[in-house]
Backbone bond lengths (Angstrom), bond angles and torsions (degrees), N, CA, C in turn:
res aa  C-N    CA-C-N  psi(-1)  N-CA   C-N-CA  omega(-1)  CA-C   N-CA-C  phi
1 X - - - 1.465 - - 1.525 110.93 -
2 X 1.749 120.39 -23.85 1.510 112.02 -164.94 1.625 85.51 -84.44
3 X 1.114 112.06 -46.89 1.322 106.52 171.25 1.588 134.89 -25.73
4 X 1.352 105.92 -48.51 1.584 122.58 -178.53 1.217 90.19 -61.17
5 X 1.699 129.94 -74.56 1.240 139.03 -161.73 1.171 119.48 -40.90
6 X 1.534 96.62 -70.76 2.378 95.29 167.60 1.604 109.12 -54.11
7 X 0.743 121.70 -24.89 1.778 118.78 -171.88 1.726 94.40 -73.45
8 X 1.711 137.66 -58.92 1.060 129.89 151.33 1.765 146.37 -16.68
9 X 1.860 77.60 -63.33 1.674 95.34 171.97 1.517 113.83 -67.27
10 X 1.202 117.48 -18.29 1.946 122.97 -160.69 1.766 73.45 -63.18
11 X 1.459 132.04 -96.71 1.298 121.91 -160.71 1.087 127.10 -16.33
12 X 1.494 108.43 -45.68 1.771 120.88 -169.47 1.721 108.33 -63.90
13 X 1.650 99.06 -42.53 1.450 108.38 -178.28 1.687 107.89 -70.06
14 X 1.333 119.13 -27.36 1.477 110.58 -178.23 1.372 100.42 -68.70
15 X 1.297 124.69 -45.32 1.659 125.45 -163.80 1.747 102.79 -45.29
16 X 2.048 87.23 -46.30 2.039 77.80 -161.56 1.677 94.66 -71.33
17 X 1.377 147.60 -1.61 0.861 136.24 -168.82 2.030 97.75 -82.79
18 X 0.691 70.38 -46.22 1.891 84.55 172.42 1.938 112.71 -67.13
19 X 0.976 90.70 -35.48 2.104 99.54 178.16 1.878 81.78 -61.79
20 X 1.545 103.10 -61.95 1.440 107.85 -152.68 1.650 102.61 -38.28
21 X 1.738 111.17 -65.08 1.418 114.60 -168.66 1.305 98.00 -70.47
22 X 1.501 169.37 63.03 1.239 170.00 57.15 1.263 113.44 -32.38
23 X 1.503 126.54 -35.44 1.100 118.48 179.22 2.029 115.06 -95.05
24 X 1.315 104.81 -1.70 1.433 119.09 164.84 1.897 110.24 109.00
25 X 1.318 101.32 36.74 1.554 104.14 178.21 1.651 105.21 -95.90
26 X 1.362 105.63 96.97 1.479 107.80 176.65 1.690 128.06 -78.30
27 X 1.042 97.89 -14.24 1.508 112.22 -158.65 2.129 101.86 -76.84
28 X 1.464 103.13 85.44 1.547 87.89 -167.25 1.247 113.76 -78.61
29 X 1.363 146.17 39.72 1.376 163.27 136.40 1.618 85.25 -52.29
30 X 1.608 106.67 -97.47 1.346 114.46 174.46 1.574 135.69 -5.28
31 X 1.255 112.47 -58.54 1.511 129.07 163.32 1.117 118.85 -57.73
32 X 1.802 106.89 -45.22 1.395 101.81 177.92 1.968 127.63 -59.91
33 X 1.383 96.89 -24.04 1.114 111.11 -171.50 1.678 117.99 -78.49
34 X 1.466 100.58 -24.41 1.115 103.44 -173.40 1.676 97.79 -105.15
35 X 0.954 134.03 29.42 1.523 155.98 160.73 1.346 103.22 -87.28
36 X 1.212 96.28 -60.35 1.714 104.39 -172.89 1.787 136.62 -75.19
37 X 1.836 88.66 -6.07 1.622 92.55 -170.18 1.611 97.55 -122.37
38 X 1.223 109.64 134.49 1.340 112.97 -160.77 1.765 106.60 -99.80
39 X 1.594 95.06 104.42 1.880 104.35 -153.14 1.564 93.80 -65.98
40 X 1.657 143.59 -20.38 1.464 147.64 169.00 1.278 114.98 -38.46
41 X 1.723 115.07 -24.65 1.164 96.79 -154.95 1.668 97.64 -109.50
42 X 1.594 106.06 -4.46 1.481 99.82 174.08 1.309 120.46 -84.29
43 X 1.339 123.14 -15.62 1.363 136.66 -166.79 1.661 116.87 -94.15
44 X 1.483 123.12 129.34 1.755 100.40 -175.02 1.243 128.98 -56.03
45 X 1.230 113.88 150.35 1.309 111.18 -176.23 1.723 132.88 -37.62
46 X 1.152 110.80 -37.32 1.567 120.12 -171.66 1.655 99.00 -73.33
47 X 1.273 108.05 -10.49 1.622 101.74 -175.49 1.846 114.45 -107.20
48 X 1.363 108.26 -14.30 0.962 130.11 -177.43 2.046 113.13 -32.09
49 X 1.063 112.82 -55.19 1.560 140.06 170.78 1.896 82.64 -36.15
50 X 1.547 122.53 -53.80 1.661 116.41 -161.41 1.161 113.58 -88.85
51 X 1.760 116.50 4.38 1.600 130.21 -153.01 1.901 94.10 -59.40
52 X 1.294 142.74 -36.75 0.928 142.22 -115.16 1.775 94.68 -142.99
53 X 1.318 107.75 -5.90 1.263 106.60 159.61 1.707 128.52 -63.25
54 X 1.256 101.69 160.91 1.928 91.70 172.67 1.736 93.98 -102.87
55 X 1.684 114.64 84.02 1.262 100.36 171.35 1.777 84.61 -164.14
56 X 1.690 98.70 156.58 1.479 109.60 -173.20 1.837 103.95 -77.57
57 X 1.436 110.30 154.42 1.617 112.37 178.03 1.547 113.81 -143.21
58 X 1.165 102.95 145.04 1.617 110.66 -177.30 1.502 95.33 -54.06
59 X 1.422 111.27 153.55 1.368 127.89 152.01 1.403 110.37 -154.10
60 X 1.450 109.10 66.57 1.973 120.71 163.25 1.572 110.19 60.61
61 X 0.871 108.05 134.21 1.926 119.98 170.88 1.250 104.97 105.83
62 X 1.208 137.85 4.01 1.396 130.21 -135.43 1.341 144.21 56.60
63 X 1.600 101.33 25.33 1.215 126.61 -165.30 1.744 115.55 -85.86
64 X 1.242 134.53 175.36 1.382 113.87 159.13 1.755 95.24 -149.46
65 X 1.349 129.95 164.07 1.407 122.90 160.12 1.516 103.41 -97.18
66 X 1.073 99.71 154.90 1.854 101.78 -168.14 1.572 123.94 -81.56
67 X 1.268 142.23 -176.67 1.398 115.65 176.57 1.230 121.88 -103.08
68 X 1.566 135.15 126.16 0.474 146.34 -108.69 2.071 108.80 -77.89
69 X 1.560 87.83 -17.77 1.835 96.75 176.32 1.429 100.79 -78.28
70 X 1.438 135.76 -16.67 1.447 138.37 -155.58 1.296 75.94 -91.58
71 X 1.453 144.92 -81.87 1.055 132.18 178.94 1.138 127.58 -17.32
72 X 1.341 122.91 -77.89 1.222 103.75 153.64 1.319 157.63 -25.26
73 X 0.754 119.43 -65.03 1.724 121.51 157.43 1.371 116.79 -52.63
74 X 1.049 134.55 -19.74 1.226 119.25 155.19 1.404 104.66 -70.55
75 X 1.256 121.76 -45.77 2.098 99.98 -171.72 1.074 91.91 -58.93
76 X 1.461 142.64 -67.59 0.946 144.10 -159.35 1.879 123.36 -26.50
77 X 1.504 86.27 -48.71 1.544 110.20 -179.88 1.302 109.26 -51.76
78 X 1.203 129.41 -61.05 1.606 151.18 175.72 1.514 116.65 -49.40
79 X 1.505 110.82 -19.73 1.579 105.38 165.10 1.808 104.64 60.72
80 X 1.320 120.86 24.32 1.202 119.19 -167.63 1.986 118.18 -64.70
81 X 1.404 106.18 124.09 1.847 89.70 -159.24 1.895 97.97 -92.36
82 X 1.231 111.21 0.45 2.041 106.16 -169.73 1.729 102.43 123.41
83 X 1.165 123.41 -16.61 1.385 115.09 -154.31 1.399 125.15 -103.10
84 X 1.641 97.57 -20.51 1.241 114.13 -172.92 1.377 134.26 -74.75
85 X 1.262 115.75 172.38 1.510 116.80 177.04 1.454 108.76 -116.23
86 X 1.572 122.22 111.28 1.773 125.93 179.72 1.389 109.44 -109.89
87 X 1.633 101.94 141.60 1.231 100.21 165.16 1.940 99.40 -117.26
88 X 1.090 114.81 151.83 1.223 124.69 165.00 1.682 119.00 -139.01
89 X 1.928 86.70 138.27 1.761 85.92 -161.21 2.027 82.87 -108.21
90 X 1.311 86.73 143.76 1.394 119.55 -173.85 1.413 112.91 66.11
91 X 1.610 78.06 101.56 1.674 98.72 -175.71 1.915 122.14 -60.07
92 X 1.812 96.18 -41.41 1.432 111.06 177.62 1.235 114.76 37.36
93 X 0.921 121.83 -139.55 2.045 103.08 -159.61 1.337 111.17 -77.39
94 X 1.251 142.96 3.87 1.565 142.70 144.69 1.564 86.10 116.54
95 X 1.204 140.24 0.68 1.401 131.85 -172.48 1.902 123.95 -63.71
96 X 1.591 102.10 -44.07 1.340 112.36 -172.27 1.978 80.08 -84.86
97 X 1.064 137.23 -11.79 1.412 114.47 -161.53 1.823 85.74 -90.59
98 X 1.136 107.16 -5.46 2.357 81.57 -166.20 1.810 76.98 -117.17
99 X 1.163 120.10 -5.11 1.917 101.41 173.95 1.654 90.98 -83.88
100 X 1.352 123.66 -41.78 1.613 110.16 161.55 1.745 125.60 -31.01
101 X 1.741 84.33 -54.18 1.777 78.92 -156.16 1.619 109.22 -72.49
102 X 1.531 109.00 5.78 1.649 111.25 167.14 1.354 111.90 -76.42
103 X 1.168 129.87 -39.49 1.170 161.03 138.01 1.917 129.76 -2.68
104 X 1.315 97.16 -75.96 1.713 108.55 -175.13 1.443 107.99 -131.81
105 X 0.860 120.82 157.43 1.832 146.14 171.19 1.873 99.27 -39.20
106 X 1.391 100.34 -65.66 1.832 95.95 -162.16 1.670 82.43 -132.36
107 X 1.652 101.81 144.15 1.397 103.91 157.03 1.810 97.39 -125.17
108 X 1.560 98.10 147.24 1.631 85.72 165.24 1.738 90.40 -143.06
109 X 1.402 95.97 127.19 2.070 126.75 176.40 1.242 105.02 -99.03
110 X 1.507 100.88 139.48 1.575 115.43 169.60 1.430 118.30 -119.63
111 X 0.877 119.32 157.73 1.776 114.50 -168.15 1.453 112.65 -153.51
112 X 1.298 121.94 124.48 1.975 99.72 -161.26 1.802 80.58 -109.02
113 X 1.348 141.34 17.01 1.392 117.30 -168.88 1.551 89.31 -109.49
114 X 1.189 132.36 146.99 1.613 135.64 -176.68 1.142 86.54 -78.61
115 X 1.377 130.08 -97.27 1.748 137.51 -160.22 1.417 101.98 -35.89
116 X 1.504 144.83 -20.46 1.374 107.39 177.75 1.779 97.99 -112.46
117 X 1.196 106.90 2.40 1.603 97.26 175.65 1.473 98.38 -88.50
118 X 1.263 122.21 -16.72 1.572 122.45 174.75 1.339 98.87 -56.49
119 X 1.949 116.43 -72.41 1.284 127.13 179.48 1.517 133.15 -26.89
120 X 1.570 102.82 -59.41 1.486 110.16 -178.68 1.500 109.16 -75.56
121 X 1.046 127.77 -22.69 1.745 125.05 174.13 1.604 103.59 -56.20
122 X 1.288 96.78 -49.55 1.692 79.13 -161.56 1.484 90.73 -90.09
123 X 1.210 144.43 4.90 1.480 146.78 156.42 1.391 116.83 -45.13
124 X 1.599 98.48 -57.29 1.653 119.71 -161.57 1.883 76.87 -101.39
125 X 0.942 165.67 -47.91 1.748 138.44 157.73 1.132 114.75 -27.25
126 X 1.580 116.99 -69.37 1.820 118.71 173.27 1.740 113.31 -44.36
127 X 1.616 137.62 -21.22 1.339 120.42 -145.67 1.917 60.99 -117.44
128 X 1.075 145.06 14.19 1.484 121.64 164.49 1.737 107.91 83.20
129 X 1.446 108.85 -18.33 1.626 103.70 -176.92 1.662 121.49 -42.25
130 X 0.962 133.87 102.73 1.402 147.31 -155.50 2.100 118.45 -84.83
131 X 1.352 67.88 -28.83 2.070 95.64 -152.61 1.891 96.22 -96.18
132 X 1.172 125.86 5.87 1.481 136.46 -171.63 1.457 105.44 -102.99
133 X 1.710 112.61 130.43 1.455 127.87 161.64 1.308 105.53 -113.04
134 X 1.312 117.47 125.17 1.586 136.46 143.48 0.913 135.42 -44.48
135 X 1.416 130.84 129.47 1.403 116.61 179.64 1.587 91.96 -160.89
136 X 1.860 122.48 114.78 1.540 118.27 139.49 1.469 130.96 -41.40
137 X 0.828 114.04 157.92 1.667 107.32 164.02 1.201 109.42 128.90
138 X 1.741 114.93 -163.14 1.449 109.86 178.92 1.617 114.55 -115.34
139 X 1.566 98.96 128.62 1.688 103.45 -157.62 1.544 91.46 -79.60
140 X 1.530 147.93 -9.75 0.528 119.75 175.21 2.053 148.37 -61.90
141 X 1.537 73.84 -19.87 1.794 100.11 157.13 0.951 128.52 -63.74
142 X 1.332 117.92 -33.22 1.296 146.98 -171.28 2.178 107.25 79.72
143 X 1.286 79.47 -137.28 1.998 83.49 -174.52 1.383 112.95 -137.09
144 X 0.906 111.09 64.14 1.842 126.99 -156.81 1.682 115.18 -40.18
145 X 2.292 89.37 -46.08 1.414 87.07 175.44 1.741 138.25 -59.99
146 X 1.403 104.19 -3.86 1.658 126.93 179.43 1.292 109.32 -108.81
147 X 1.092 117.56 -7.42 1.701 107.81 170.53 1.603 106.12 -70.00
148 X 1.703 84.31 171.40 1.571 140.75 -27.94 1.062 120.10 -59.57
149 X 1.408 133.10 -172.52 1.230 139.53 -131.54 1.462 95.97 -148.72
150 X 1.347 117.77 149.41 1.760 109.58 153.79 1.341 107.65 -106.22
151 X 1.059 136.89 -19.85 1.181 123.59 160.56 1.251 104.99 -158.44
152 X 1.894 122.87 156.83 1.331 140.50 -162.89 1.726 108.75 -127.73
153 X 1.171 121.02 130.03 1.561 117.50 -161.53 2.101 84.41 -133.83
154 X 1.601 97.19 123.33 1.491 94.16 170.45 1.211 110.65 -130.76
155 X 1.370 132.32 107.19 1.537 155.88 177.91 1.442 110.70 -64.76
156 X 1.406 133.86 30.35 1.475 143.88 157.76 1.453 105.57 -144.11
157 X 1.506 112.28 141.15 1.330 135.43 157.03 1.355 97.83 -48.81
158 X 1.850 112.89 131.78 1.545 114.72 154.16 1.434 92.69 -128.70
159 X 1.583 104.67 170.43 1.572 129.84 -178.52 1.885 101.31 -76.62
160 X 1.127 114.80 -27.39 1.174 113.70 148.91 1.684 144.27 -161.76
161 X 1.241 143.81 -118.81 1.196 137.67 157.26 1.577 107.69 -104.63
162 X 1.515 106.68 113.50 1.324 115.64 151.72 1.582 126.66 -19.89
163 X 1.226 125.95 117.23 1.637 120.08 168.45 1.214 108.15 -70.40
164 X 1.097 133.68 -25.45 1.648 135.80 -143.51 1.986 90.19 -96.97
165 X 1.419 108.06 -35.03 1.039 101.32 -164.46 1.523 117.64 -83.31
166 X 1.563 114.83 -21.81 1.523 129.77 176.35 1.428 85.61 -73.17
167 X 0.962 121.34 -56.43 1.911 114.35 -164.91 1.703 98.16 -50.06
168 X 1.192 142.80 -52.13 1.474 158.30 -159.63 1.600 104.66 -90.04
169 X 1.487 115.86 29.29 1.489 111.80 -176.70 1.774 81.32 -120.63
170 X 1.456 122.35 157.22 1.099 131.59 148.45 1.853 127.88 -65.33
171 X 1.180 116.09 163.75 1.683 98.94 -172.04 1.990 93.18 -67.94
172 X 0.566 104.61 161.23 1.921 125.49 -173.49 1.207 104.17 51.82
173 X 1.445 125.45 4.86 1.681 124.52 154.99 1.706 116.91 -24.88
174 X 1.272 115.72 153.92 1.408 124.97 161.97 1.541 134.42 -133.26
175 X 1.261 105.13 106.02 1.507 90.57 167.04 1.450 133.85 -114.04
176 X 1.778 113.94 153.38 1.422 91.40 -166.87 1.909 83.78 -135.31
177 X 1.349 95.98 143.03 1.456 118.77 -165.81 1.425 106.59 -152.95
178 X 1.594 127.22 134.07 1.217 139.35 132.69 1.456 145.42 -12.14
179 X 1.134 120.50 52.53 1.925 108.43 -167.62 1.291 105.68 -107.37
180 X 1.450 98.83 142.57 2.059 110.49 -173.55 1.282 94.33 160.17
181 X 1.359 120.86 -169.35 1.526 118.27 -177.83 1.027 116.41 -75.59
182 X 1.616 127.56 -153.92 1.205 118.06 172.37 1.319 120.88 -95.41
183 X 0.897 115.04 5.38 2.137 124.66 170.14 1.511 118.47 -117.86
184 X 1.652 116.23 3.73 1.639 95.77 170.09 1.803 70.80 -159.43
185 X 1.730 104.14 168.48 1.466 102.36 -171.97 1.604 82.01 -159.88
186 X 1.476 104.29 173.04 1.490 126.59 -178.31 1.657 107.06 -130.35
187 X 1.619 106.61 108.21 2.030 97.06 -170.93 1.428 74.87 -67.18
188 X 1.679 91.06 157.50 1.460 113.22 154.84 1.449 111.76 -134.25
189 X 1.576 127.11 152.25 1.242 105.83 155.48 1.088 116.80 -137.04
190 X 1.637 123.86 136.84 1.482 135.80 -158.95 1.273 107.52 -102.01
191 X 1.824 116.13 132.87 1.346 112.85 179.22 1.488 103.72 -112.41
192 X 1.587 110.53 159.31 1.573 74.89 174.45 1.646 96.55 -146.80
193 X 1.624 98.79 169.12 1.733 81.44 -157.44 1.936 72.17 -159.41
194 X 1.427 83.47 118.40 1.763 112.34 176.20 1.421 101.25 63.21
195 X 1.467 119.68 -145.88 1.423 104.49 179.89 1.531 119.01 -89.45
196 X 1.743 124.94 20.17 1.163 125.39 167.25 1.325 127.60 -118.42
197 X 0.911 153.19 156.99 1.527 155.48 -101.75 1.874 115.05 -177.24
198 X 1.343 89.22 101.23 2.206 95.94 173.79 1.319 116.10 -85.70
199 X 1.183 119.99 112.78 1.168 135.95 -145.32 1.993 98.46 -110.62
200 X 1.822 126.85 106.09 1.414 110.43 -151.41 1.851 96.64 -134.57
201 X 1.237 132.04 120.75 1.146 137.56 -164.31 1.150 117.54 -85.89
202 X 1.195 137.54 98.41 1.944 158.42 -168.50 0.996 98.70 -54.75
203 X 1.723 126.37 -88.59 1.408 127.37 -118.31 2.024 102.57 176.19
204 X 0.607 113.88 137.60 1.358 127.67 156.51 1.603 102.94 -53.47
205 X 1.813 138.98 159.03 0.944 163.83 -146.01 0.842 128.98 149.86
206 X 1.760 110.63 135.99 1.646 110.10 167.50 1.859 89.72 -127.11
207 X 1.750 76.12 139.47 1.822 106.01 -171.86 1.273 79.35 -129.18
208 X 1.721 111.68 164.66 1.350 138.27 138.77 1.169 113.66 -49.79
209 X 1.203 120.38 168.49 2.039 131.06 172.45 1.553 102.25 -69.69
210 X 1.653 112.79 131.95 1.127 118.76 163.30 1.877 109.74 -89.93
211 X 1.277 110.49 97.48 1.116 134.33 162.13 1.514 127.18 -51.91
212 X 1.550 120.40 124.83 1.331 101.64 -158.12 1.917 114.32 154.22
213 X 1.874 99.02 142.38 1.800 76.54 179.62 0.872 107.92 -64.10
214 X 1.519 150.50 -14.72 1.615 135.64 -168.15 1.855 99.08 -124.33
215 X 1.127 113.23 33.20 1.275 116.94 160.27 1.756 111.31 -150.85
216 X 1.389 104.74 -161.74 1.727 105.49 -166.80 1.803 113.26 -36.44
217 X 0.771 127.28 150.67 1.628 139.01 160.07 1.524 116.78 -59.78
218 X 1.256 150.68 121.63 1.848 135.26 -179.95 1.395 80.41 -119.43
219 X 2.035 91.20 121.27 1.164 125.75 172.67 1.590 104.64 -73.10
């Protein structure tokens, strides 16, 4: 039967691959990846029928998976060539972590909510992603024992840029993160080169709260 289903969805998934390059995602690494990872299976079931939309969806905790062009453009952003080493904090339904692992050499995700780091493990087990480390906790520290990093991807709005995480970038490292309040945000993405750092303003965004000692406070 899972069979029938992905054999169905493969069309649905080519279309958004086609939405994607309509909406100006050139990078066909990128496309390819999101060809290859079947976004149905990160999303709960009852929503599954919308898996293939370009629009964000609950997935429990107060969580959401993002849409699916936002995704994009962030790989996109990162210029990623196969070689690299990523960490990304907030793992959330494991989806952007296995369109990574098409992507770069090593990814390592952090996730501080139990029930969806439960979820996406055996998510990103089922999609075969091989090249992925786990880690609970708070990404806002980042993961020291795996640094540095070539590039850092953070899937929540914070009030600002992590220190822990510029320290955990390699020299020409990149990270691109959300900062603004907790209901409207500004991507940014930071390059950094020796011990100083170009700091370059994307796009407007709405993320969830980046939770965390070096992000929002949970009352």
């Amino acid at each position: 039967m899972a069979g029938a289903v992905d054999g169905q969805m493969g069309g649905a998934r080519r279309r958004l691959v086609e939405l994607l390059r309509d909406k100006g995602i050139r990078d066909l690494a990128v496309l390819r990846a999101f060809d290859l990872t079947p976004r149905h299976a990160f999303v709960p079931t009852g929503l599954r029928h919308r898996a293939y939309e370009d629009s964000s969806l609950p997935i429990g905790s107060g969580q959401t998976i993002s849409q699916p062009s936002i995704h994009a453009r962030y790989l996109e952003l990162l210029g990623l060539k196969g070689h690299e080493r990523v960490l990304e904090v907030g793992t959330g339904s494991g989806y952007q972590t296995v369109l990574l692992s098409h992507l770069v050499a090593q990814v390592f995700t952090i996730e501080r909510i139990a029930s969806l780091f439960s979820m996406a493990r055996d998510a990103i087990n089922r999609a075969g992603a091989t090249n992925v480390s786990m880690l609970m906790g708070d990404g806002t520290v980042g993961w020291r024992e795996y640094a540095p990093y070539d590039a850092i991807l953070v899937s929540a709005g914070g009030p600002g840029v992590p220190p822990a995480l510029i320290e955990q970038l390699t020299d020409g490292g990149r990270l691109l993160i959300p900062v603004g309040t907790r209901e409207e945000q500004t991507l940014k993405l930071i390059a950094k080169h020796g011990e100083s750092h170009v700091v370059s303003d994307v796009a407007p965004v709405r993320f969830v709260p980046l939770f965390g000692t070096q992000g929002w406070e949970q009352h």
